[in-house]
Structure formats: C-alpha cells, structure tokens
N, C-alpha and C positions, 0 to 999 in steps of 0.2 A: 287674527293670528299674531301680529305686532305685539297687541297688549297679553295675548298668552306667555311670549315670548319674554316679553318684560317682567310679564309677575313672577316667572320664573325665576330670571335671574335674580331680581329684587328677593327671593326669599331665598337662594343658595345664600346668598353675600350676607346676609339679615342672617343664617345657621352658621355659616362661617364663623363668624365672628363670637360667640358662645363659646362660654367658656363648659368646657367636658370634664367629665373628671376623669382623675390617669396620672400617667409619669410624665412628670415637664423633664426636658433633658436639661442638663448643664448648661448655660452660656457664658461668654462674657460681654460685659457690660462696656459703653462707649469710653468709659474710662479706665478700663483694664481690667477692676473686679472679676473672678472668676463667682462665679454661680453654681453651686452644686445642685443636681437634679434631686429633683423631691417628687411627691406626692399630692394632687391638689383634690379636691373633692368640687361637684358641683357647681356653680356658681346659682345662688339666692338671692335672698334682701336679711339675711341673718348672717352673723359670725358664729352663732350658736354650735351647728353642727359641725364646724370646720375641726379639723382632725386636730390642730394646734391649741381648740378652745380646751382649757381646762379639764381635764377628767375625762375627754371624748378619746376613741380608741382608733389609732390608724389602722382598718383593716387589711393595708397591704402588708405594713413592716409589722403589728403587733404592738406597734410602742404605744401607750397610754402618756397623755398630757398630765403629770402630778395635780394632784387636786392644791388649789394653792388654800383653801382653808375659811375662813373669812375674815378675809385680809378685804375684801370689797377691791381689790386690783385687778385688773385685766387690762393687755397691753391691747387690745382692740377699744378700750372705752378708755382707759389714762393718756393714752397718747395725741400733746395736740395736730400731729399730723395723721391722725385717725379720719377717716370718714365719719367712724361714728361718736368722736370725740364730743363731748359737752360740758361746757365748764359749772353749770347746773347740776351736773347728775352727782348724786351722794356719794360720795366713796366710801362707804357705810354698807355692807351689806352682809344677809344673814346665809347668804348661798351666792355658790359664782352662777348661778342661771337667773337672777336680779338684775 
C-alpha cells in the first residue's frame, strides 16, 4: 500500500510539472520587469510548432508569425543563449523549416 502510495504521488509531482498549453498570466519578475500574459502551446523537443515560429498561427489570438523569407534567421537557432543554438549550423537556408 506504501509503494501504491508513493507511485502516486511520484507521478502527480512528475504531471505537475509539464508544461500545458493555455494563457500563462502576467508576472513580475525578481527584479521588477512586468511580464505580459501570453499564449504558450505544448511543450516538445521542437520549436517548430511553437506559435512564435515563423509562419505558424496563434490559434487563440489569430495572429500569424510573418514569414521572414530566406533570410536563414530564426531567433530560436541565432541566438547564443538558445537551447538550440549552434555555431555550426548554416545560416543559409532555402525555408524557415531548415
């Protein structure tokens, strides 16, 4: 009954923690920044579908991310404080899904 008990909680705290998709509200930040609430989608192992990627469609607000062209820029891959940043990867591209 103990380890029933435990795997339980072990898996609320393990869904807890996931990220949902929805309206995050506004916060502020430990240093004052205000935070406007947004929109988040899902959370994956891709930036692809994320409402902010290029050309994808926020289905709650309507707003569409401009297609930026092929410029090969994406602030999810140019930036060195990306996750998915690599100083490797070509900034040459013939589509923003590259």
């Amino acid at each position: 009954m103990k380890l029933i008990k435990s795997a339980l909680l072990v898996a609320f705290i393990s869904l807890s923690f996931q990220s949902i998709a929805g309206y995050v509200n506004g916060y502020t930040k430990s240093n004052g920044t205000y935070v406007n609430g947004y929109y988040r989608s899902d959370s994956n192992n891709t930036v692809r579908d994320n409402y902010s990627y290029s050309g994808n469609t926020n289905p709650y607000t309507g707003n569409t991310n401009p297609y930026t062209g092929n410029t090969g820029s994406n602030k999810y891959y140019d930036s060195p404080s990306s996750d998915y940043y690599s100083p490797y990867r070509s900034k040459q591209s013939s589509s923003p899904w590259d």
